[in-house]
C-alpha positions as CSV (number, residue, x, y, z in Angstrom):
1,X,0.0,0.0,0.0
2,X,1.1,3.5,-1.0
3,X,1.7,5.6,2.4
4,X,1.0,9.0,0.6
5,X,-1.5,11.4,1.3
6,X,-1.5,14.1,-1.7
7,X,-3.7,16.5,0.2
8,X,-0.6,17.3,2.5
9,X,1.2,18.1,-0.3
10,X,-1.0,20.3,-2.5
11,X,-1.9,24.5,-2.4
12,X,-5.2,24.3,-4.3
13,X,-6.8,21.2,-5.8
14,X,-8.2,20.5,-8.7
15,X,-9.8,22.6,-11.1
16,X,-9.9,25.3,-7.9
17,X,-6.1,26.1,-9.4
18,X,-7.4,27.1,-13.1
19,X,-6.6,30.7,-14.2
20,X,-9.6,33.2,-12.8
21,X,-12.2,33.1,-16.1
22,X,-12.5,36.9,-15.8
23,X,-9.0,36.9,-16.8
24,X,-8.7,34.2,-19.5
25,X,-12.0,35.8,-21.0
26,X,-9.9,39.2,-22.2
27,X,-6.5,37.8,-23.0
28,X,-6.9,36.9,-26.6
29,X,-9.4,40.3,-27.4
30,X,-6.4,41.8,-28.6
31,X,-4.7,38.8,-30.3
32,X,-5.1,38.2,-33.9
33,X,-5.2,34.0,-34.0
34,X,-4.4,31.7,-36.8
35,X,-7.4,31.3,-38.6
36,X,-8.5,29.1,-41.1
37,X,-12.0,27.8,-42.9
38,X,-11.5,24.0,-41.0
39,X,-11.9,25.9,-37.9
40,X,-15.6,25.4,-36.3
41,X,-14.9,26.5,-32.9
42,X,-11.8,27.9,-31.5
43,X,-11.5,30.0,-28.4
44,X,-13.8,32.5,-28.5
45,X,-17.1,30.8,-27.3
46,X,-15.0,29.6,-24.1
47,X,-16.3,26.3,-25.4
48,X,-15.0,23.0,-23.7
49,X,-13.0,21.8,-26.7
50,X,-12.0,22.7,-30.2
51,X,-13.5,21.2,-33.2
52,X,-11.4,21.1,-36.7
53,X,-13.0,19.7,-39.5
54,X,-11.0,17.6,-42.0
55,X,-14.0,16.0,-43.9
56,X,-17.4,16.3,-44.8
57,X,-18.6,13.9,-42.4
58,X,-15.7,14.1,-40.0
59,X,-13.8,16.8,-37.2
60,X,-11.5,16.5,-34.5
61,X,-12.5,17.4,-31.2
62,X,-9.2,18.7,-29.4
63,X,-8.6,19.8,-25.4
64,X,-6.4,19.6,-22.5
65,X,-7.2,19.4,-19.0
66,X,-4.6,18.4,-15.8
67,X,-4.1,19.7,-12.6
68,X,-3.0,19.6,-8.7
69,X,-4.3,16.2,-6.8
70,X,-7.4,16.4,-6.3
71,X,-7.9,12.9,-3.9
72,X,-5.6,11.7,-1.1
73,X,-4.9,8.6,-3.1
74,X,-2.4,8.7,-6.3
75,X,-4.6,6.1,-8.4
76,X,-7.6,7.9,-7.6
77,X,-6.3,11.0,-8.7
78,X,-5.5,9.8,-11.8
79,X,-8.6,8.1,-12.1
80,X,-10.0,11.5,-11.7
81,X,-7.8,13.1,-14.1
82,X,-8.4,11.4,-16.7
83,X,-12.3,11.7,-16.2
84,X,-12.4,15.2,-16.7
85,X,-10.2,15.3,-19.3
86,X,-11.9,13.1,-21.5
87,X,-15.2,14.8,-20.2
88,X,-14.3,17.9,-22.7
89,X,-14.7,15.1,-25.8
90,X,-17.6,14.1,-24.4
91,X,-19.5,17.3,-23.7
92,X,-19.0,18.2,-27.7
93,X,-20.6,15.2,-28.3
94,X,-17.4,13.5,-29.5
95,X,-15.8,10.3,-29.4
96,X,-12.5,10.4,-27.4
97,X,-9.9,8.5,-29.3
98,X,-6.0,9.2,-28.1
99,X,-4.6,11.0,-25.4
100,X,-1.0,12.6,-24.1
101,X,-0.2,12.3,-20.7
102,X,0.7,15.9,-19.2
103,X,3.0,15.3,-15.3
104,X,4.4,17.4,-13.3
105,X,6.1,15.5,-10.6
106,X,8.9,16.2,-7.8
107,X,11.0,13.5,-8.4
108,X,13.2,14.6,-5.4
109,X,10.3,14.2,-3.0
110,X,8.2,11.5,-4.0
111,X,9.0,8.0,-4.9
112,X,8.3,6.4,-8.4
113,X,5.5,4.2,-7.4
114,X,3.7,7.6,-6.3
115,X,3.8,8.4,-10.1
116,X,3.3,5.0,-11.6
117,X,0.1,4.7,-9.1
118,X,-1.3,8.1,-10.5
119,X,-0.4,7.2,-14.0
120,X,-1.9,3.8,-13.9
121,X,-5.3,5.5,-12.2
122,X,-5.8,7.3,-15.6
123,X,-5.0,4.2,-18.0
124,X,-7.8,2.5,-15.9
125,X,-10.0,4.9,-17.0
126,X,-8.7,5.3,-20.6
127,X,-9.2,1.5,-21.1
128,X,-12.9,2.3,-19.7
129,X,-13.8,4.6,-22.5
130,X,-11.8,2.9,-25.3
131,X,-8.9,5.5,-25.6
132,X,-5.4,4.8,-26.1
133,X,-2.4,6.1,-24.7
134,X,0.1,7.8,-27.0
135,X,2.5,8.9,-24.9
136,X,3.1,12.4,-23.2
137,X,5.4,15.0,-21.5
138,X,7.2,15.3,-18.1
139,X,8.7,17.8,-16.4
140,X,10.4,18.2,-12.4
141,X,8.2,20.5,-10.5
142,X,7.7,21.2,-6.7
143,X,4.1,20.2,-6.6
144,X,2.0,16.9,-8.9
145,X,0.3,17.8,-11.3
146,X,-1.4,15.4,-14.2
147,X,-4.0,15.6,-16.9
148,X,-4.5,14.5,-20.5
149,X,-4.4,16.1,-23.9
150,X,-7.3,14.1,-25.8
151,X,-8.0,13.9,-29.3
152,X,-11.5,12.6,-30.9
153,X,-13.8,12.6,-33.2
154,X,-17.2,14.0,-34.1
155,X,-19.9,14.5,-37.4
156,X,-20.1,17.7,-38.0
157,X,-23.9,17.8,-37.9
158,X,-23.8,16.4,-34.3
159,X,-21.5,18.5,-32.4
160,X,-23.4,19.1,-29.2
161,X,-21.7,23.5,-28.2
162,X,-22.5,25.6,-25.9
163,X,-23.9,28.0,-28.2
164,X,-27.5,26.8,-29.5
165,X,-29.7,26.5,-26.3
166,X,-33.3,27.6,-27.2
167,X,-36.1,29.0,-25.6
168,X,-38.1,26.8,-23.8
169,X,-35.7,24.3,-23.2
170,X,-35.4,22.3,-20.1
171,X,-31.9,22.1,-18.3
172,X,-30.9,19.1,-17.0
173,X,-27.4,18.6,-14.8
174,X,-26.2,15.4,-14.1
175,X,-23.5,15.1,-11.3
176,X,-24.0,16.5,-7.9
177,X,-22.5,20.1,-6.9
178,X,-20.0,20.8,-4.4
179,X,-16.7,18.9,-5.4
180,X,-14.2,22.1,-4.1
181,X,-16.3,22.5,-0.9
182,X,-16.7,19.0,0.1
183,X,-12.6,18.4,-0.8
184,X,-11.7,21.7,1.7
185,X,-13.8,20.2,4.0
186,X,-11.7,16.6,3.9
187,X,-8.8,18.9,4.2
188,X,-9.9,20.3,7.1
189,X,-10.8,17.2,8.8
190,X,-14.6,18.1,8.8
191,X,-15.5,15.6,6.0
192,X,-15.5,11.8,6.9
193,X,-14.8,9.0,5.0
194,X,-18.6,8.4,3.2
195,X,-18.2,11.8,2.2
196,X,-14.8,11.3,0.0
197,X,-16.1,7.9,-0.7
198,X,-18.9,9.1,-2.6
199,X,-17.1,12.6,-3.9
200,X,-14.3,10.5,-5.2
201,X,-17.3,8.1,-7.2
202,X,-18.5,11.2,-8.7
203,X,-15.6,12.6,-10.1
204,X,-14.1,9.4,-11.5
205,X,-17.5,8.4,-13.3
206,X,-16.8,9.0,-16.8
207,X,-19.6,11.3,-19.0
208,X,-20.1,8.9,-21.9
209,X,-23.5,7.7,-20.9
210,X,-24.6,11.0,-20.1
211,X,-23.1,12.2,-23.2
212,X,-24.7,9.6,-25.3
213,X,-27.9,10.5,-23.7
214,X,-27.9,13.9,-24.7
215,X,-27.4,13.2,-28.5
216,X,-29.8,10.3,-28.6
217,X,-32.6,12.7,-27.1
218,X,-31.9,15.5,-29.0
219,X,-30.1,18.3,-26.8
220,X,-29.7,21.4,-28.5
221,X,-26.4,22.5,-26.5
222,X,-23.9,21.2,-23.9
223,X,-21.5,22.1,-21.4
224,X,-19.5,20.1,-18.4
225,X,-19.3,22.0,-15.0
226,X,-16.0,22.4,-14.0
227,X,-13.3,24.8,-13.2
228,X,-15.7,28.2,-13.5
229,X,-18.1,26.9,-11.1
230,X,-22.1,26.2,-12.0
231,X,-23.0,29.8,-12.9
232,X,-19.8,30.1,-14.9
233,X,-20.3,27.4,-17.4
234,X,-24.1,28.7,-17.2
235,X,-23.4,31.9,-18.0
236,X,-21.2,30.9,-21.3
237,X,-23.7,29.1,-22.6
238,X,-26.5,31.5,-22.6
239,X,-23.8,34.5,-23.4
240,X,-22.8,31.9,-26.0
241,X,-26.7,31.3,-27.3
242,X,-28.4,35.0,-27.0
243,X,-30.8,33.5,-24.0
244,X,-31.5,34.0,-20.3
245,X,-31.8,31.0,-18.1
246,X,-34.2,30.3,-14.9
247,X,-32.4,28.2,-12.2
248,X,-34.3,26.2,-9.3
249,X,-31.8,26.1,-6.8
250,X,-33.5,23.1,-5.1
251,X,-33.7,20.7,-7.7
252,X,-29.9,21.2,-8.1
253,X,-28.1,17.8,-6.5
254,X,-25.3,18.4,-4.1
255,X,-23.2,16.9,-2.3
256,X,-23.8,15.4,1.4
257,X,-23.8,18.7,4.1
258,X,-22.1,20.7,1.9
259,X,-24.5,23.9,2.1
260,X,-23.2,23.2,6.0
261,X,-19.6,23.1,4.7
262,X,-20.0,26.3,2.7
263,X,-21.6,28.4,5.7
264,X,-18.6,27.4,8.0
265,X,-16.5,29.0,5.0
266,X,-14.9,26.1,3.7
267,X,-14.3,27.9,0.4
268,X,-11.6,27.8,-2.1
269,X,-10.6,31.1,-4.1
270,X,-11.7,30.7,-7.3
271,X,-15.2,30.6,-5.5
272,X,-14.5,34.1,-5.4
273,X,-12.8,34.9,-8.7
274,X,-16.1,32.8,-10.5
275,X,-18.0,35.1,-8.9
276,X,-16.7,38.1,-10.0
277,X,-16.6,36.8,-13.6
278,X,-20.1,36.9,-13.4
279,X,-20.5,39.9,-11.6
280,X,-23.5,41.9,-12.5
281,X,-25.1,38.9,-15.1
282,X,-26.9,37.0,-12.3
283,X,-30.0,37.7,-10.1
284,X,-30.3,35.6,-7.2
285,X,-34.0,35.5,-5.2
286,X,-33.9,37.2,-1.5
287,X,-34.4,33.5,-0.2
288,X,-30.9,32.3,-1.6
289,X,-29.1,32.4,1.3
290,X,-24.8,33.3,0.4
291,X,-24.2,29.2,1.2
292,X,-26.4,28.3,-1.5
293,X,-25.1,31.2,-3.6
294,X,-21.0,29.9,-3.3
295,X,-22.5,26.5,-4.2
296,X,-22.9,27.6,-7.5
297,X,-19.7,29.2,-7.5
298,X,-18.3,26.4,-6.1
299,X,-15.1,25.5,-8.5
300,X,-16.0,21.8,-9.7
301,X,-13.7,18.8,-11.3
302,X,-14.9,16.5,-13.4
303,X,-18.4,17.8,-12.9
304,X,-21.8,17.4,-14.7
305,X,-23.0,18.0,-18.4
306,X,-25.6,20.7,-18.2
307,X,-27.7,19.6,-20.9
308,X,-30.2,21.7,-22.4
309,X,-33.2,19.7,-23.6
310,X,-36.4,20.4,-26.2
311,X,-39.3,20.1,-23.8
312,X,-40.8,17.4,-25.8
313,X,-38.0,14.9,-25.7
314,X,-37.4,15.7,-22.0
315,X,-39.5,12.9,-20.5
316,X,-37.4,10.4,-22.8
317,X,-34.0,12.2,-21.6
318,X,-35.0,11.5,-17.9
319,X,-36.2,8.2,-18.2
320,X,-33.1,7.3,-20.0
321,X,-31.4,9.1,-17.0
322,X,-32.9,6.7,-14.6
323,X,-31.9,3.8,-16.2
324,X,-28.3,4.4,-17.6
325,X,-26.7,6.9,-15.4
326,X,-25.0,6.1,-11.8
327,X,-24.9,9.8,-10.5
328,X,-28.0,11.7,-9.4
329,X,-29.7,14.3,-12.4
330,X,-32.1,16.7,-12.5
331,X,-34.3,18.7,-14.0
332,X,-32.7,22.4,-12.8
333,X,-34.2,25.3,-15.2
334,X,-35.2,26.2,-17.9
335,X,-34.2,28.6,-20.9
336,X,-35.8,31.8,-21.8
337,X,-35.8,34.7,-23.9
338,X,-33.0,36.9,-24.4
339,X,-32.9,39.5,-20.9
340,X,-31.9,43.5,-21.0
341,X,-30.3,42.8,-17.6
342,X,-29.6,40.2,-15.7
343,X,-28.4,36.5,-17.8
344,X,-29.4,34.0,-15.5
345,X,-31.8,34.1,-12.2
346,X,-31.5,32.0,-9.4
347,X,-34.9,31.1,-7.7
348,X,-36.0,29.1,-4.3
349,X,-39.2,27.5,-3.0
């Protein structure tokens, strides 16, 4: 057994340790990019991947994804790792084919079998969903980090954006909230073991089913929650789409306690830098107490799809839900018109 606990070792984990979105968003505004016709989405929509097209019936779907531990355990961190990367494919309805692996490791400090252990929690995972390993790049560096560049494949007429969610659409999220809260609370000692047990199920559960769900009942747009918290990814994709969106806060699944963890302040800071990204663009009810509100801040890895569904097809989507998915969804909103003010409103019972 491997006598390591990564937590001891890490600043911020997981996607908590992704450059603030406010920032990222107005890097490239000045920046004239390679261009060329192939190219179907690039950076500008803040999409989850790039898509290249290279045939008529045929584009790659390209991203990268890797980051500080995000589990005490180096094979479930890889595990982990390799979930969200691959969940980038998945959310542009894409098949992921190939993969890099991206480490940071310090050598000096941490034995070989740490490495081999994380490593070998991603090809478990990889294996899972049918992707190969091609290789990769590593560097010394004081603290772990590891991730994936993945390559697949889409048809042009299926790729699943964030850019095309329609009015009257239903929105359906299908992993629990609260990842970053409920890992500073096992840092802090105030999460138990169920609590990691079943955050640690979460986050290693690959998207495919969900994903495959989505284009089989007809969703008009897609996203995965991660880094930029609930309202982040929200907010693209009805920035990206020319709509408003209604959210229900309680029929949003969350984690065990963690509206308890959030009140005690068990918040990481990109909870705080998602939240200004947004600032001004969301209207929360007087009934949404600040907990519930840095929920949906909350900094998640390997999160969700949000999934936005034609209302006709949406009893099909859910009963498909029931049956093929092993982490709780839920109806939690619905799409509107375009607003003068305010993109996305929060409401509660």
């Amino acid at each position: 057994m491997i006598s390591v606990d990564l937590f001891k070792i890490s600043g911020e984990c997981g996607c908590a340790a992704k450059v603030p979105a406010d920032m990222l968003s107005c890097i490239l505004q000045d920046v004239e990019l390679p261009d060329s016709p192939a190219l179907l989405i690039g950076p500008q929509s803040m999409d989850d991947a790039g898509i290249y097209q290279i045939s008529d019936n045929k584009c790659l779907v390209q991203t990268v994804d890797y980051f500080p531990p995000v589990a005490r355990d180096p094979f479930i961190y890889g595990q982990i790792a390799a979930a969200n990367s691959l969940s980038d494919i998945y959310a542009m309805g894409g098949e992921p084919l190939t993969s890099l692996a991206i480490v940071c490791f310090p050598a000096k400090d941490l034995g070989p079998e740490i490495l081999k252990a994380i490593i070998s929690g991603a090809i478990s995972k990889l294996k899972e969903a049918g992707v190969v390993l091609l290789g990769g790049h590593s560097i010394v560096d004081s603290q772990p980090k590891f991730g994936l560049a993945v390559t697949g494949i889409v048809n042009p007429r299926k790729i699943l954006d964030n850019a095309h969610a329609k009015l009257g659409d239903a929105l359906i999220l299908t992993k629990p909230l609260g990842t970053g809260i409920t890992i500073m609370a096992a840092r802090a000692g105030l999460a138990d073991r169920k609590h990691e047990d079943e955050l640690n199920r979460c986050m290693s559960t690959l998207n495919a089913d969900a994903s495959l769900m989505a284009r089989k009942y007809g969703a008009t747009s897609c996203t995965d929650i991660t880094g930029f918290g609930f309202i982040g990814h929200a907010y693209q994709m009805a920035k990206a789409s020319g709509v408003s969106l209604d959210i229900y806060f309680d029929s949003i699944p969350r984690f065990p306690d963690v509206l308890d963890f959030a009140a005690m302040g068990l918040l990481s800071s990109a909870t705080y830098s998602n939240r200004r990204y947004v600032n001004g663009m969301v209207e929360f009810n007087a009934n949404v107490d600040l907990a519930a509100q840095d929920l949906l801040f909350d900094p998640q890895t390997s999160g969700g799809l949000l999934i936005s569904c034609p209302e006709d097809r949406l009893d099909e989507m859910m009963d498909s839900a029931k049956r093929n998915l092993s982490t709780p969804c839920k109806v939690v909103g619905n799409v509107l018109g375009k607003a003068d003010k305010h993109i996305i409103r929060v409401k509660r019972a």
